[in-house]
DRENPA-543154 format. One record per residue (C-alpha): residue number from 0; chain; x, y, z. Coordinates in nm, 4 decimals. Layout:
N
num=NUM, cadena=A, xx=X, yy=Y, zz=Z
...
% end
This chain:
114
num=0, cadena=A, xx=0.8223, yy=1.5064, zz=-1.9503
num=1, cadena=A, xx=0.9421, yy=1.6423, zz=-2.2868
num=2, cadena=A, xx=1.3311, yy=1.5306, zz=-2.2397
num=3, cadena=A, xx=1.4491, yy=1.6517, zz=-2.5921
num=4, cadena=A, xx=1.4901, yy=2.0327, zz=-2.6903
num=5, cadena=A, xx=1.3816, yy=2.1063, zz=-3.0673
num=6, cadena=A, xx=1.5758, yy=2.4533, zz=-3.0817
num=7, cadena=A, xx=1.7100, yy=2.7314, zz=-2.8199
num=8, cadena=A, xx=1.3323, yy=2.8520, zz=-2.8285
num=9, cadena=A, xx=1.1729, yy=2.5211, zz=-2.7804
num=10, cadena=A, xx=0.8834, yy=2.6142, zz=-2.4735
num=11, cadena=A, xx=0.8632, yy=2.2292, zz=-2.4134
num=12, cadena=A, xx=1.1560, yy=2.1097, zz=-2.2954
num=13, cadena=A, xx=1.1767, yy=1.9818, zz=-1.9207
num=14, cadena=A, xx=0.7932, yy=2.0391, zz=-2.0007
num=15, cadena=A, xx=0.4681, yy=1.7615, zz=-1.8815
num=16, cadena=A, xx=0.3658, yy=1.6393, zz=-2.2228
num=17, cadena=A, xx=0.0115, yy=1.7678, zz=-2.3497
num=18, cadena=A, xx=-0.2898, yy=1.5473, zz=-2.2738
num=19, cadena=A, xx=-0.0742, yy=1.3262, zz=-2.0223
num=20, cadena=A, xx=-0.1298, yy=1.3853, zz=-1.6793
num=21, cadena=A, xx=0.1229, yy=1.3376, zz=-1.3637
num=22, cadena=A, xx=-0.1211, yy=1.1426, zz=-1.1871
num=23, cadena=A, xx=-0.3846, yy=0.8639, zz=-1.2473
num=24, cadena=A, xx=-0.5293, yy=0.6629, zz=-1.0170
num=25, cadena=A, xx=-0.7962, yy=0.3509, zz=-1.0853
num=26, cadena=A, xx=-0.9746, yy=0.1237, zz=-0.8283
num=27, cadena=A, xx=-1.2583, yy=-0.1154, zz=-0.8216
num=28, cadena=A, xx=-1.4299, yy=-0.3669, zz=-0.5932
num=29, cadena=A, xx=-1.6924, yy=-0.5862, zz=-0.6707
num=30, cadena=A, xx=-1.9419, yy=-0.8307, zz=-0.4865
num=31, cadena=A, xx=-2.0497, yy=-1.1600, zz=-0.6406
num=32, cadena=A, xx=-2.3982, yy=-1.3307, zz=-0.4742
num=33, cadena=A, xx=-2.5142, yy=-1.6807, zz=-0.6911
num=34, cadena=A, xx=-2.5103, yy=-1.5272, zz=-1.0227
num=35, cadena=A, xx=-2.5687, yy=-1.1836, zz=-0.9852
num=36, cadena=A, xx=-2.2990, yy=-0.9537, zz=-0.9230
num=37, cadena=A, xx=-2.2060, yy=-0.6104, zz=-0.8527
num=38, cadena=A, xx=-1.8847, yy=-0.3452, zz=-0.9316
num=39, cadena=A, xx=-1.8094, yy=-0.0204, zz=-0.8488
num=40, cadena=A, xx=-1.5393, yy=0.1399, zz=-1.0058
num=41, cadena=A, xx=-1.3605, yy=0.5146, zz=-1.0140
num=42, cadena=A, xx=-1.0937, yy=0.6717, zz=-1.1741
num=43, cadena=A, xx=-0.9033, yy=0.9680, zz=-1.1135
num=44, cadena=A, xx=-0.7290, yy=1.1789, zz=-1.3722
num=45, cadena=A, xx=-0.4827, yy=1.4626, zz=-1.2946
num=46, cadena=A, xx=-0.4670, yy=1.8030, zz=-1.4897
num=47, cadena=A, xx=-0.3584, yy=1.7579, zz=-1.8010
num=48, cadena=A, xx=-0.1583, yy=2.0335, zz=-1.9774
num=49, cadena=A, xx=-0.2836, yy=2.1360, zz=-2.3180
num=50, cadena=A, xx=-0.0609, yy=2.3787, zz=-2.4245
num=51, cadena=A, xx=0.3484, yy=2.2799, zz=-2.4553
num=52, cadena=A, xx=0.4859, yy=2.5349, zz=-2.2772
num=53, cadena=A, xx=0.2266, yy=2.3863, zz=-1.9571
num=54, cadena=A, xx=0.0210, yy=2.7003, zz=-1.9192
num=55, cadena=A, xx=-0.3227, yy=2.6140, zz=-2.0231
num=56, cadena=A, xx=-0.4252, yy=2.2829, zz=-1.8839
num=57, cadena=A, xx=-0.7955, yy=2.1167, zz=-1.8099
num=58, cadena=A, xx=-0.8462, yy=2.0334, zz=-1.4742
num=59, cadena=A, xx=-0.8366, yy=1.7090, zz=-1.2794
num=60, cadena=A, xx=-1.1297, yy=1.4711, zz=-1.2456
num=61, cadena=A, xx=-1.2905, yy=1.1720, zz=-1.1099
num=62, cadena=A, xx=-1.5273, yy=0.9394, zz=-1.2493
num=63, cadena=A, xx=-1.7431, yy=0.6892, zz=-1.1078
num=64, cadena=A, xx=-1.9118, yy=0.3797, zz=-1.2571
num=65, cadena=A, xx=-2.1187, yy=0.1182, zz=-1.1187
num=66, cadena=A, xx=-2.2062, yy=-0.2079, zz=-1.3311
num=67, cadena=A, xx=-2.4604, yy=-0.5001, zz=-1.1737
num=68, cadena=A, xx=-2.5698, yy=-0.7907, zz=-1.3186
num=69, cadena=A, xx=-2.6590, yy=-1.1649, zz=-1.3520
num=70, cadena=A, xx=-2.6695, yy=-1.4523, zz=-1.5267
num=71, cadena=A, xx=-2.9907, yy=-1.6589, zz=-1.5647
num=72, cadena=A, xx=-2.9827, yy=-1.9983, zz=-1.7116
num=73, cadena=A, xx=-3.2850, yy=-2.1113, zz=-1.9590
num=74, cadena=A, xx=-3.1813, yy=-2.4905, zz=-2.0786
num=75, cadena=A, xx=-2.8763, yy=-2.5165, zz=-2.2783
num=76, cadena=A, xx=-2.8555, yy=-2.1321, zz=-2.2961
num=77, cadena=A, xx=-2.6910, yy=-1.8978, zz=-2.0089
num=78, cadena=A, xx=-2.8035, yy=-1.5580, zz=-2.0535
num=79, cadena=A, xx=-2.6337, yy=-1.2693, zz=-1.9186
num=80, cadena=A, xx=-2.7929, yy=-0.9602, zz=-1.8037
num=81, cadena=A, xx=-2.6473, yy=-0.6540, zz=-1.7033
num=82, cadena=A, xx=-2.6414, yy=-0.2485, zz=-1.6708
num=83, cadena=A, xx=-2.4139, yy=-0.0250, zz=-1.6620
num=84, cadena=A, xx=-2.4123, yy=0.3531, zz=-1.5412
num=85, cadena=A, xx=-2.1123, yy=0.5593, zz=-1.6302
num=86, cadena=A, xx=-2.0253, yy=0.8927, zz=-1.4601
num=87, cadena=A, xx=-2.2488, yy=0.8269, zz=-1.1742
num=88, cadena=A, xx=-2.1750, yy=1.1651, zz=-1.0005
num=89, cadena=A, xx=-2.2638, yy=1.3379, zz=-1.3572
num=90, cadena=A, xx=-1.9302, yy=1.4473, zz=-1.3373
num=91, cadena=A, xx=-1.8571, yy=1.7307, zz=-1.6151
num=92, cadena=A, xx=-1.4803, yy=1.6859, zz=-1.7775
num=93, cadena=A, xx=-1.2985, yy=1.6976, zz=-2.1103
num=94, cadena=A, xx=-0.9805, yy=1.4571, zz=-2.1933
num=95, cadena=A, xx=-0.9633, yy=1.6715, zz=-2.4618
num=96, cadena=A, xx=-0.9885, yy=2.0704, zz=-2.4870
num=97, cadena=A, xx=-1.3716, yy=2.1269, zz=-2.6415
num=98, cadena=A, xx=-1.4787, yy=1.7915, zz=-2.6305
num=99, cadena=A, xx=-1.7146, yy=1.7431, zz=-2.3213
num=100, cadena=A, xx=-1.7723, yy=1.3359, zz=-2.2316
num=101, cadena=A, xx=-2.0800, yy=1.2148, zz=-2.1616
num=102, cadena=A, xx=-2.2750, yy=1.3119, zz=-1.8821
num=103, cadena=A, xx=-2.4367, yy=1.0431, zz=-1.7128
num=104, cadena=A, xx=-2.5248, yy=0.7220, zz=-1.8925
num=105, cadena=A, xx=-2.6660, yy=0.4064, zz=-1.8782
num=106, cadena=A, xx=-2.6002, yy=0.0890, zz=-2.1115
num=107, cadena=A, xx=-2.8099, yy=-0.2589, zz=-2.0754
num=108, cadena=A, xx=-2.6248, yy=-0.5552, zz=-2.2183
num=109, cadena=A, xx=-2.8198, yy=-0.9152, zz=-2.2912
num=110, cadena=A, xx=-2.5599, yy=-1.1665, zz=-2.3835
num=111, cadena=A, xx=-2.6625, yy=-1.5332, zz=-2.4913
num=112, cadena=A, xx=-2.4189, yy=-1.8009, zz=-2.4635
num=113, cadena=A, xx=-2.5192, yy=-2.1288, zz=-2.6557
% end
């Protein structure tokens, strides 16, 4: 909340700062099996005001992401599989006004350890 008043006119004081929203909210939980493992994970973001004087804002929205993986052993090396999908619900939100994220998405990571 803008705390500090630039003139008599200033819009923004007593205000929500732009692009920071009131509420956010993060959880995961994960499940590990031998090597292979699994994570869900979410995250909530409240509207976000864009404007200073707080009346044009983006709306709130929630993201979920699931990531599984393992690791498989082959001599000296450990190698690490895994995927990711982001915005499993194909979720459609901006953190920033006209810039859309991603819709869903999917990212495989090989790791070797030696």
């Amino acid at each position: 909340t803008n705390k500090k008043r630039g003139s008599s006119f200033d819009e923004s004081y007593n205000k929500q700062l732009i692009y920071v929203p009131y509420h956010v909210a993060a959880a995961n939980i994960a499940y590990m099996y031998g090597r292979a493992y699994i994570r869900v994970g979410g995250k909530y973001n409240g509207e976000q005001f864009i404007s200073s004087d707080n009346l044009l804002s983006l709306p709130a929205f929630y993201t979920l992401n699931v990531f599984a993986g393992t690791t498989i052993k082959l001599g000296k090396t450990a190698t690490h599989i895994g995927i990711q999908v982001q915005n499993l619900t194909n979720q459609e939100y901006q953190v920033v006004q006209w810039a859309p994220m991603p819709s869903r998405n999917f990212l495989l990571n090989i790791q070797l350890n030696f």
